[in-house]
N, C-alpha and C positions, 0 to 999 in steps of 0.2 A: 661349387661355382668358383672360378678363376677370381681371385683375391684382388688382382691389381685395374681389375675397371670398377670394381663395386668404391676399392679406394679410391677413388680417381671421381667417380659419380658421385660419393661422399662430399668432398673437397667441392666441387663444382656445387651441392646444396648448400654449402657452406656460406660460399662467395655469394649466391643468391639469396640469401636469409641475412647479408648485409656486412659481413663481417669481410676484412680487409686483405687475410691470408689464412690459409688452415691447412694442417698437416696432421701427417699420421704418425702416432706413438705405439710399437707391441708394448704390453702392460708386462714389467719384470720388476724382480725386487730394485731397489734404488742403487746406484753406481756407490753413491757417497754416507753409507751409514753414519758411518763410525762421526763424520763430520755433524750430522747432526747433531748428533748423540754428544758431542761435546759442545758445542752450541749452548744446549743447555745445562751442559754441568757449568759449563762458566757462568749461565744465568743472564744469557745477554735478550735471552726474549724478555726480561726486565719484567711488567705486571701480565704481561701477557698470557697466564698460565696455559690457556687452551693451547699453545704451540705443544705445549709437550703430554697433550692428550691425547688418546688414541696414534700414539706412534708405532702402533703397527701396521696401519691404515696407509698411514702416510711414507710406510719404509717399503710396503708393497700391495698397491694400487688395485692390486685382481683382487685382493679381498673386500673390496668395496662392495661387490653384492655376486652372487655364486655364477659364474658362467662368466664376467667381465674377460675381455680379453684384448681388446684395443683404445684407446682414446683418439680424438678427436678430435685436437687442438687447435682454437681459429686466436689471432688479434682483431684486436679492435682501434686503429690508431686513432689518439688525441690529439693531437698537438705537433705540428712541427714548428721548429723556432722559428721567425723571423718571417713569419707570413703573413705578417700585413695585417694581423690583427690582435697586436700584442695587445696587454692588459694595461689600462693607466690608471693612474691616481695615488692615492696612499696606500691602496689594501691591498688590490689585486693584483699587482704584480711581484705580494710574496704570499702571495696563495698558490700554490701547486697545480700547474696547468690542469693536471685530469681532474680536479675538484671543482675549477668553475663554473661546467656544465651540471648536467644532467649524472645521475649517480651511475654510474657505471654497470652497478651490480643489476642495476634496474635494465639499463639497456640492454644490457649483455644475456641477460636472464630473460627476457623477453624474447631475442632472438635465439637463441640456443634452444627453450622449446620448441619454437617455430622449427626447429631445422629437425630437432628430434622427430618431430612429430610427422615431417617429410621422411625419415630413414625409417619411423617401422610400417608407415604405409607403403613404401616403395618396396621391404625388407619386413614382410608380417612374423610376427612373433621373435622379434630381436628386443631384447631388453638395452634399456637406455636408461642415464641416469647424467644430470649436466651438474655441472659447478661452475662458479663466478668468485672465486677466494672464498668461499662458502662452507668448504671444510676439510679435511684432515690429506689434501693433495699438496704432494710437490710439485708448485704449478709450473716451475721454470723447468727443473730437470726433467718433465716431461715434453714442455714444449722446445727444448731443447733436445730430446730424442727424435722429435719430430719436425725439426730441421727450420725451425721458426726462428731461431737465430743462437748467441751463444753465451752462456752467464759470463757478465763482465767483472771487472774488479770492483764493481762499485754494487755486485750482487744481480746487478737486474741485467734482463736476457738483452743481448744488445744484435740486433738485424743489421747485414751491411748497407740497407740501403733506405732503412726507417730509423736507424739510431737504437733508442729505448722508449720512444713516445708510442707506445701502444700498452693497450690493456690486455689480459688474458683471459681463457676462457677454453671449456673442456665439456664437450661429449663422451662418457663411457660408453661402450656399447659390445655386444655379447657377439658381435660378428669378428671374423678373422681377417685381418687388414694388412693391407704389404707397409710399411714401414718407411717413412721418410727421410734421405739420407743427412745426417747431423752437419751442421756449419762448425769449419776449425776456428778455434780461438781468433776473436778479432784482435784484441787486449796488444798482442806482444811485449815490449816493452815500456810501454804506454803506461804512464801513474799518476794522471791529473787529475783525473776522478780522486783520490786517495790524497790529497795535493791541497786540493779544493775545499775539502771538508773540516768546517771550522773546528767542531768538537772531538777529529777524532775518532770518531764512531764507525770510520773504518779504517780499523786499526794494522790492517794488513789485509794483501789482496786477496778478495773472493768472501770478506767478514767483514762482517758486520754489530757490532756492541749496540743494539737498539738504546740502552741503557742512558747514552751519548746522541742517539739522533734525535736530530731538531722534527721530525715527522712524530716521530714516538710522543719528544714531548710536547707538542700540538695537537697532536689528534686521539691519543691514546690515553695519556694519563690526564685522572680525575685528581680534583682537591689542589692545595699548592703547590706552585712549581719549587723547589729548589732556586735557591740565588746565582748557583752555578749555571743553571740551566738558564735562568732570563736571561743572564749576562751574553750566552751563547746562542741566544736563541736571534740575535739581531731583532729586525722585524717582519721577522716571518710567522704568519698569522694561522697558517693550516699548512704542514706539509713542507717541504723544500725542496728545490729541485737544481740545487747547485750542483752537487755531484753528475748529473746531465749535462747540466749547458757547459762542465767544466769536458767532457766527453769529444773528442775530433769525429768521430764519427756521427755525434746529434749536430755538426755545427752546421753540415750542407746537408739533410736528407736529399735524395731526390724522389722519394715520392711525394706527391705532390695531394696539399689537399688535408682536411680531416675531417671527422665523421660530428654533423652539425649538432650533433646530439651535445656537443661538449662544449657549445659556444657562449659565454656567456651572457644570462638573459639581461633585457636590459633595465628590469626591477632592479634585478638585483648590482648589476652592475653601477647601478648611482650610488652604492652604499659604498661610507669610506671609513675612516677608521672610529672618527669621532661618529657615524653612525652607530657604528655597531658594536662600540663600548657603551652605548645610551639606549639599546632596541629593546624593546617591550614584547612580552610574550606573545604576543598575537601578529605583531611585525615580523618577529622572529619567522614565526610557523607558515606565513603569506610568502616573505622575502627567499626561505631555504627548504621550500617544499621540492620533493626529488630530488634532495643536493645530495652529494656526499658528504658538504660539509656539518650535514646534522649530526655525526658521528661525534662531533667533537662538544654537542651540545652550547645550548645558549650562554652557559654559565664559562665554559669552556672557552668558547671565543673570545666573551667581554676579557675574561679574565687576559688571553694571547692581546687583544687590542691594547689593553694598560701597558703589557709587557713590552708592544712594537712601540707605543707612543715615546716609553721609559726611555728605550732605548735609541730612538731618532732624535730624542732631547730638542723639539721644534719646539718653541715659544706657544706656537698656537694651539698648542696640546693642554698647556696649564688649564686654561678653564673650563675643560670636560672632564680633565681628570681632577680637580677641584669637586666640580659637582656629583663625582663617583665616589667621593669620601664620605657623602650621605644617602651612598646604593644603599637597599635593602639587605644584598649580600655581602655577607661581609667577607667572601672570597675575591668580590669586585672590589670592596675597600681594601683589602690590603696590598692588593696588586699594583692597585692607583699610588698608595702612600708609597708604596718601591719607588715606584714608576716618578711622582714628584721630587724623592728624594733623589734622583738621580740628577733634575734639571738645578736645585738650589737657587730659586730664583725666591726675590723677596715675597714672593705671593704666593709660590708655591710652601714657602717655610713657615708664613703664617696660616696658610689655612693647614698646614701639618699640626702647627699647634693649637687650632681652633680645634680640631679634631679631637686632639688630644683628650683638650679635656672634658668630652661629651661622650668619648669613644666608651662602652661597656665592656664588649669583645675584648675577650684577653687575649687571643692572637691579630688579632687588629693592633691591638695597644702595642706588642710585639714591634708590628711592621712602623708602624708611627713611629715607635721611640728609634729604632735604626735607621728608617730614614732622617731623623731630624740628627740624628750623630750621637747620642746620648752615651755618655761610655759605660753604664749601670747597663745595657740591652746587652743580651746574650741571642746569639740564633737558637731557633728549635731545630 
C-alpha cells in the first residue's frame, strides 16, 4: 500500500481523537547519543534514576516491541499566555500552567487509545503501543523528526506558531509511514530563556542540570529541600515556567485557544497558599483528584507553600506558619521554622522559641535553632 495517504489518514485520526497537531516519525536510532550519555555521567537527572534505565530503549525506539517502525506524534496544547484567563491569587500563578488542570497523562492516555484503537480497525493486524512521558522515549527528538517543532535552548520542543505550551504524546505503530519534514532551529541567537533562569540550571544552550531546576525541586524531590534551593525557589509552588514566558516566540502564539481539559477547576482554584500549607488528607484527595499536582504529594506541597510564603516574606503569612510549628509533620515544621526565620518579626521569633522548647525532632530543633540565628547550629 502507498505510505503517504495511510500517513496522512493517520494524522487526520489524530486531529479527530482531539489532539491539536500530529506528525510522522520513521523509528531510527537517536541523532544525539553520545549527549545523553553524558547527561548522565554529569548526574544532572539528580534523583531521577529511571532516566538512565533501559537506555537502550530510549537510544533506539524500534526495539520497543519487534516489528515497531514508525511513531505517531500528536500535541496537546495547554496554555497560551495572556488569554484572558490568567491565574490569580497567591498560589496559582506560580504553579505551572500544564498542572492546573486536568493530568495530562490522563488526557492524553485517554485519547491516544481512542486513536489506536481507530488505526488497527481501519489497519487489522497492526501492532500499536502509545506513550504519555510513560517510558524510556525520547519524546522531543522524536517529535522533532516529525516536524512538531524544534528543541529550544531551554530543552523543550518549541513550534513557530504555538511556542512550547503543548504536551506530548506518541503512538508506536508496526506500519510503514512517510515521515514529516523537521522544522530548522527557531533559537538562533536568542538566549533569554538561559537569561531568565534564576538557578542556572541551564547552564548552557540545549542543557539542562535538573539538579538546579526549580520543577525538579517542586515536584520531584521527596524529604528536605536544601537552603540553597528554597532560597531559589522564589515562590513557586509546583513547576516553573519562567524559562517560557522568558521565550519571544511564547510571547504572541497565534494559535488561538486551549484544550479545556487544562482549565483550572474552580474547587480547586479557591485554594491559596495559606490553604494548602493547612489541608487535610481528605481535602487534599477531593481538591487534587486528576491533578498532576498529586505527583508532588501532600506532604510535598505544604512543605513548597512554607517555602513560597518564606520567601514572599508577607506579614500575613506569620500566623499560618506559626500554626504549622505544631503540624504533625515534622517536614511541615521545619520548613515553617525556615520560612519564619526569614520574616524576623517579633511574633514570628517568639513562637520560634516557644517551639523550641517543646520541639522533640532533632532536625526540627536543627531548623528552629538557625532560624532563630543561634551560632552553636550547624546545617545538615
Amino acid at each position: 500500500m502507498d505510505s503517504a495517504p495511510i500517513s496522512a489518514l493517520l494524522k487526520q485520526l489524530a486531529l479527530s481523537a482531539g489532539f491539536d497537531r500530529a506528525g510522522v516519525a520513521r523509528l531510527a536510532p537517536s541523532d544525539h547519543p553520545a549527549a545523553l550519555n553524558r547527561w548522565l555521567e554529569r548526574g544532572d537527572q539528580a534523583s531521577m534514576e529511571w532516566m538512565a534505565r533501559r537506555t537502550e530503549l530510549r537510544l533506539d525506539s524500534r526495539q520497543l516491541f519487534p516489528g515497531a517502525r514508525s511513531a505517531l506524534c500528536v500535541a496537546l496544547q495547554y496554555s497560551p499566555p495572556a488569554d484572558g484567563r490568567e491565574a490569580s491569587g497567591d498560589l496559582w500563578p506560580r504553579v505551572a500552567r500544564y498542572a492546573r488542570g486536568r493530568d495530562y497523562h490522563n488526557v492524553m492516555g485517554k485519547r491516544l487509545r481512542k486513536l489506536a484503537k481507530r488505526v488497527r480497525e481501519n489497519f487489522p493486524g497492526t501492532q500499536t503501543r502509545i506513550y504519555v512521558d510513560t517510558g524510556p522515549v525520547l519524546e522531543r527528538e522524536l517529535a522533532a523528526r516529525a516536524g512538531l517543532g524544534a528543541v529550544g535552548k531551554n530543552t523543550l520542543l518549541l513550534h513557530p506558531e504555538a511556542g512550547s505550551w503543548f504536551m506530548l504524546g506518541e503512538l508506536f505503530t508496526s506500519l510503514e509511514l512517510v515521515a514529516d519534514p523537521p522544522i530548522a532551529d527557531l533559537c538562533g541567537s536568542c538566549s533569554r530563556c538561559l537569561e531568565a533562569c534564576p538557578t542556572q540550571a541551564l547552564f548552557a544552550p540545549y542543557s539542562l542540570d535538573s539538579r538546579k531546576c526549580i520543577s525538579y525541586w517542586t515536584i520531584e524531590h521527596r524529604g528536605p529541600l536544601p537552603n540553597e534551593a528554597r532560597e531559589q525557589m522564589g515562590d513557586w509552588v509546583f513547576g516553573c515556567d519562567l524559562c517560557q514566558e522568558a521565550c519571544p516566540i511564547n510571547a504572541a502564539p497565534t494559535l488561538e485557544g486551549r484544550d479545556p481539559a487544562f482549565d483550572l477547576p474552580a474547587q480547586r482554584g479557591r485554594l491559596d497558599l495559606t490553604a494548602l500549607l493547612e489541608i487535610d488528607a481528605d481535602a487534599f484527595a477531593e481538591s487534587f483528584h486528576g491533578s498532576p499536582m498529586q505527583r508532588a504529594k501532600r506532604q510535598g506541597l505544604r512543605r513548597n507553600a512554607a517555602v513560597a510564603m518564606g520567601n514572599r516574606g508577607d506579614a500575613r503569612y506569620v500566623e499560618p506558619l506559626v500554626r504549622a510549628l505544631t503540624d504533625r509533620d515534622p517536614l511541615v515544621r521545619r520548613h515553617a521554622a525556615w520560612a519564619l526565620g526569614k520574616m524576623q518579626s517579633r511574633t514570628a521569633i517568639g513562637a520560634l522559641e516557644s517551639a523550641l522548647e517543646r520541639e522533640s525532632d532533632a532536625e526540627v530543633i536543627v531548623e528552629l535553632r538557625e532560624a532563630l540565628g543561634l551560632a552553636d547550629c550547624h546545617a545538615d
